[in-house]
N, C-alpha and C positions, 0 to 999 in steps of 0.2 A: 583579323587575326593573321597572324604570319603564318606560314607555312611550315610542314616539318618534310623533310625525306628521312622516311623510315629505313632506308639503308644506309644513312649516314650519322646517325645517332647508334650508341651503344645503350642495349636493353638488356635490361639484369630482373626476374622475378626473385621474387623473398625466398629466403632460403626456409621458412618453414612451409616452403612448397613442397615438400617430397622431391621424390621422380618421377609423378604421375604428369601429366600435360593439363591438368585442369584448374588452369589459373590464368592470370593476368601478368601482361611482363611491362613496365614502365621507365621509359625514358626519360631524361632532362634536355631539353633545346635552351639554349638562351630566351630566358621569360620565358618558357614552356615548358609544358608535361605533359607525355604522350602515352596512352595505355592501348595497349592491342589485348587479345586471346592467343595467347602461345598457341593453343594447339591449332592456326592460321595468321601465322606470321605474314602472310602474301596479303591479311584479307585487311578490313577497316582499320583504322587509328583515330582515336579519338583523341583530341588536344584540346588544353586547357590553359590558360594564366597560369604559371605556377603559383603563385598565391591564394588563388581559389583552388586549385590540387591542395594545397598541401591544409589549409583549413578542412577543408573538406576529409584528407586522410586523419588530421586528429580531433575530428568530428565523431568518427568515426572509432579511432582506439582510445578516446577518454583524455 
């Protein structure tokens, strides 16, 4: 799987996140989706095929 740098991707969390920091914030790379924990933006990135992301996300909301 390719590679992502997490500083060079724009990462946007759902806006029915609140203001609080307890959620996930997710990026798009070419062929790629990348979800970190906002509230440790320095720390892991997990990446995925976007295709198995986004199955997975409406797996998920029906």
């Amino acid at each position: 799987m390719d590679a992502v740098d997490p500083l060079a991707i724009h990462w946007r969390k759902s806006s029915f996140s609140g203001t609080n920091a307890d959620c996930v914030e997710v990026a798009h790379a070419p062929k790629l989706a990348a979800v970190r924990d906002s509230k440790n933006p320095a720390g892991p990135v997990l990446v995925f095929p976007v295709v198995a992301f986004t199955e997975a996300v409406r797996s998920v909301i029906g």
